[in-house]
N, C-alpha and C positions, 0 to 999 in steps of 0.2 A: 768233241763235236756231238756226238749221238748220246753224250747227258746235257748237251744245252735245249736240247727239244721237252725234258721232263725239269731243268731248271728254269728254263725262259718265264713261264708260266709265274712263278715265285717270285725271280726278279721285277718281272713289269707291276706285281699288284705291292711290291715292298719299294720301288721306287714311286709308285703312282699315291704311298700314302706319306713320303716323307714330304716334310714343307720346304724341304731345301734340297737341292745335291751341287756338290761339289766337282766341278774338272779343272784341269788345272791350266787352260790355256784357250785364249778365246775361240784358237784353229782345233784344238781337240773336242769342245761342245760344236765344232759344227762338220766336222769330220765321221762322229761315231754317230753310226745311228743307233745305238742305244741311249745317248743324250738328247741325239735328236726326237727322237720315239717317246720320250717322257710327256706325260698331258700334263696342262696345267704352266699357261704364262709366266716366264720368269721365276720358274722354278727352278733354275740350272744357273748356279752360280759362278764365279772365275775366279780362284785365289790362288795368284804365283807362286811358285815354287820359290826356295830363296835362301840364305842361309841367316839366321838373325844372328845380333849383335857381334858382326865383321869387328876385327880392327885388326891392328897392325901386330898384337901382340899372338894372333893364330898365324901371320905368317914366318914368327922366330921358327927357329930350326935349331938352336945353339943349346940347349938343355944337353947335359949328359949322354943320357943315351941315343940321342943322335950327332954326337959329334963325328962331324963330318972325314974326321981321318978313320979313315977304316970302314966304312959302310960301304960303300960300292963292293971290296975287298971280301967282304963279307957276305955280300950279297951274289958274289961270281958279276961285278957288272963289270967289263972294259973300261978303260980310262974314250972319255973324249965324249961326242955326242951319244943321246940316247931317243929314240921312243918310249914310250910308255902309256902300258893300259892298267888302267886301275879298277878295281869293284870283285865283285862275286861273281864270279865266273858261270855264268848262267847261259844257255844254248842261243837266246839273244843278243846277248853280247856283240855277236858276228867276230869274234875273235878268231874265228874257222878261217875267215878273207882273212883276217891282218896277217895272221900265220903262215897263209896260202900263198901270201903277196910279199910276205919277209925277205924271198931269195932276191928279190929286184931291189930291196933296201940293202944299200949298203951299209947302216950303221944299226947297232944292236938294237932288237923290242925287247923292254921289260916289261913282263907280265906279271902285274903284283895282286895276290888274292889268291882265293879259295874258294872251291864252291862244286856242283852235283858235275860240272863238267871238264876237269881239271884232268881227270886221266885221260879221256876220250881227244883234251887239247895238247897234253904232251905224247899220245899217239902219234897222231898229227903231224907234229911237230918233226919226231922222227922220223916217220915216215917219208913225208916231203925235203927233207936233208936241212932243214932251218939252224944251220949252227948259231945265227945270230938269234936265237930267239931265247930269251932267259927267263924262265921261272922264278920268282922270288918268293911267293908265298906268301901267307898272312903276313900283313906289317903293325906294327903301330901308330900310333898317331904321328908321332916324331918322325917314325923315318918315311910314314907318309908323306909328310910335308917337305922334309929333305928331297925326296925323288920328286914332286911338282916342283918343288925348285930348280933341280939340277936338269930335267929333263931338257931338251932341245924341242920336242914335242908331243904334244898330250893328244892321244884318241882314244873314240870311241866308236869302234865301226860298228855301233848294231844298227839291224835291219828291220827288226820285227816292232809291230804296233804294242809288241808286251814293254819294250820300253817306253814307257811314253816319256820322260825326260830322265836324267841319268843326273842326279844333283851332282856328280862326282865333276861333271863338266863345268857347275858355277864353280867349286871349288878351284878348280884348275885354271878358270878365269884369274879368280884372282892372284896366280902365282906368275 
């Protein structure tokens, strides 16, 4: 906060000369007032977040290395329902609640990913007595896709305006 008063300065004369700027949602240009704050009519643009050329062949799961006998097994998941959060583990995230909130879930959270807050969330973890709470760690793309498939249900509890969308939720649409 006490370098946005020496960067502020920077940002307003470097957005006041581009011809365009991009947000990504028609509620986030009218939420921020650093979009709002831009001079210059119709200068603040709207382009969806999204994911291009969908088909059916990103939702297979069947290749090799995710064949599905042994992956849970290998991952320490339980047989049956699951949770699951996916991405980079970032202080955003709100992964602190879902952890927090784990003892009242009766079925497992998989926590898939890596990232600056990953010790600070298997503290946590411990700490609070979360046996159901499983770390898996970086995945690949396959067995990405295998856990949005198999999960029971997909979240994402961040809280902070640093997310402003989590593409990882269109993805998980469409599983």
């Amino acid at each position: 906060r006490s370098l946005a008063i020496l960067y502020s300065p920077l940002m307003r004369h470097t957005l006041k000369s581009m011809d365009a700027v991009v947000a990504t949602s028609p509620s986030y240009t009218t939420t921020s007032s650093v979009l709002k704050s831009i001079p210059g009519n119709g200068k603040v643009r709207v382009i969806p977040l999204g994911i291009r050329d969908f088909s059916a062949e990103y939702l297979r799961h069947d290749d090799p290395e995710s064949n599905c006998v042994g992956i849970r097994d290998q991952l320490g998941i339980p047989k049956g329902d699951f949770l699951l959060a996916l991405g980079v583990l970032r202080y955003y995230k709100g992964l602190h609640t879902l952890i927090t909130a784990s003892n009242r879930i009766n079925v497992p959270v998989v926590i898939a990913g890596s990232g600056p807050e990953q010790d600070k969330l298997k503290a946590l973890s411990r700490s609070c007595g979360a046996r159901n709470v499983f770390f898996v760690g970086q995945v690949s793309e396959s067995v990405k896709r295998y856990l949005l498939t198999e999960c029971s249900v997909f979240v994402l509890p961040s809280h902070l305006r640093s997310e402003a969308f989590g593409m990882v939720l269109v993805e998980a649409s469409m599983f």
